[in-house]
N, C-alpha and C positions, 0 to 999 in steps of 0.2 A: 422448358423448351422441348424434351422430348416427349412430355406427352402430346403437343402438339402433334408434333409430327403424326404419332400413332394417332390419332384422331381424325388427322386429315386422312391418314390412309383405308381407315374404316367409313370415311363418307366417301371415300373414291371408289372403293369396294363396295357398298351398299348402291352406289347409282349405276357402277356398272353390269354389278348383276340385273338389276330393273332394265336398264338400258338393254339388255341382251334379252331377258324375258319380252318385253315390248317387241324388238325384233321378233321374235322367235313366233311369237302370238301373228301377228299379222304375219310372219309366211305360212305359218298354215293357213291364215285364212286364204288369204291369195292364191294357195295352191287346193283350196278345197278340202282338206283336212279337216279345219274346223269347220262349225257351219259357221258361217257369215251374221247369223239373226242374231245368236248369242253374244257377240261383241258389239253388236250395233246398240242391242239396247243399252246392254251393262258397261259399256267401256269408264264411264264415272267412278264405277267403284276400283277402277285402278287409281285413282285420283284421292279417293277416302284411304283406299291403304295405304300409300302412299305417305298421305298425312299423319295415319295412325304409327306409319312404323315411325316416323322423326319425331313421334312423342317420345322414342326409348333413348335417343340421341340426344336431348335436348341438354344446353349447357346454361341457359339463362332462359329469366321472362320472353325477351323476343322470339325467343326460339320455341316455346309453347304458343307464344301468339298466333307465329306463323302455322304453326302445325296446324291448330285449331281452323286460322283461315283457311289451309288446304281442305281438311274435311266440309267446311259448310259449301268453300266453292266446289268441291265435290258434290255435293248434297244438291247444291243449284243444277248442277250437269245433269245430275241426273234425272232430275224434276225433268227439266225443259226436254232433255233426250226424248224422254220418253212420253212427254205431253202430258204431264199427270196432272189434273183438275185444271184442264183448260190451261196450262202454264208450259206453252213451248218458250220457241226461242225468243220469237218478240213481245211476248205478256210479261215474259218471267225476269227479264233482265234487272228488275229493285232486288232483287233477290243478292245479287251480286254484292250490291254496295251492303246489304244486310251480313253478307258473309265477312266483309272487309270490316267490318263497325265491331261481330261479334269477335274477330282476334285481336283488335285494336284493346277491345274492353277486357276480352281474356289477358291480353298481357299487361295490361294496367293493375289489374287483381291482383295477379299472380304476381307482381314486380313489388305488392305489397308485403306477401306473405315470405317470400324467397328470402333463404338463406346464404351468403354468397361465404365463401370459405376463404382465408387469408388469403390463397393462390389467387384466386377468380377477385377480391378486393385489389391486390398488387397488379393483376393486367389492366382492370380497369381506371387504377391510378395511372397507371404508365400510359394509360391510350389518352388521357386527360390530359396529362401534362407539355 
């Protein structure tokens, strides 16, 4: 039970550092600091890291699934953001379900291969029961 806890407080701590970087980013943009162009096009890649950093978090298959979905929907933002090969907003949107399909399938793999450790066996007996 105490790891728990200490886990929950390292994801409350990881979003709210982001949460603050996110603020922080758009006051400069707003006050002119940054330029404005630079976030316009790249803001997606806050979205890719994002996904990347919950790959170090990850406690089970869903939780790789997920991650992996954030990067491809990442991957779609940024396409469409930026209109890369005729694929804005309104061409590109299969792209989406394509990103939803590939963590679906990532965490179906992965739920094959995973090793689950007595502790993570006994929570999920207990959530079953």
């Amino acid at each position: 039970m105490h790891s728990r806890r200490i886990r929950r407080r390292k994801d409350s701590l990881g979003m709210g550092v982001i949460l603050i970087g996110l603020g922080v980013t758009f006051l400069f943009m707003n006050a002119g600091v940054w330029p404005n162009d630079t976030l316009r096009h790249w803001w997606p890649m806050l979205v890719i890291l994002s996904g990347l950093a919950s790959l170090f978090t990850v406690r089970g298959p869903k939780g790789v699934g997920s991650a992996v979905m954030v990067c491809a929907m990442g991957g779609w933002l940024l396409v469409a953001t930026n209109d890369w090969y005729g694929l804005g907003w309104t061409r590109s949107w299969p792209l989406a379900f394509v990103a939803i399909g590939l963590g679906s399938l990532t965490e179906a793999i992965v739920a094959r291969f995973w090793r689950y450790s007595v502790e993570e066996e006994e929570e999920e007996g207990a959530h079953v029961s």
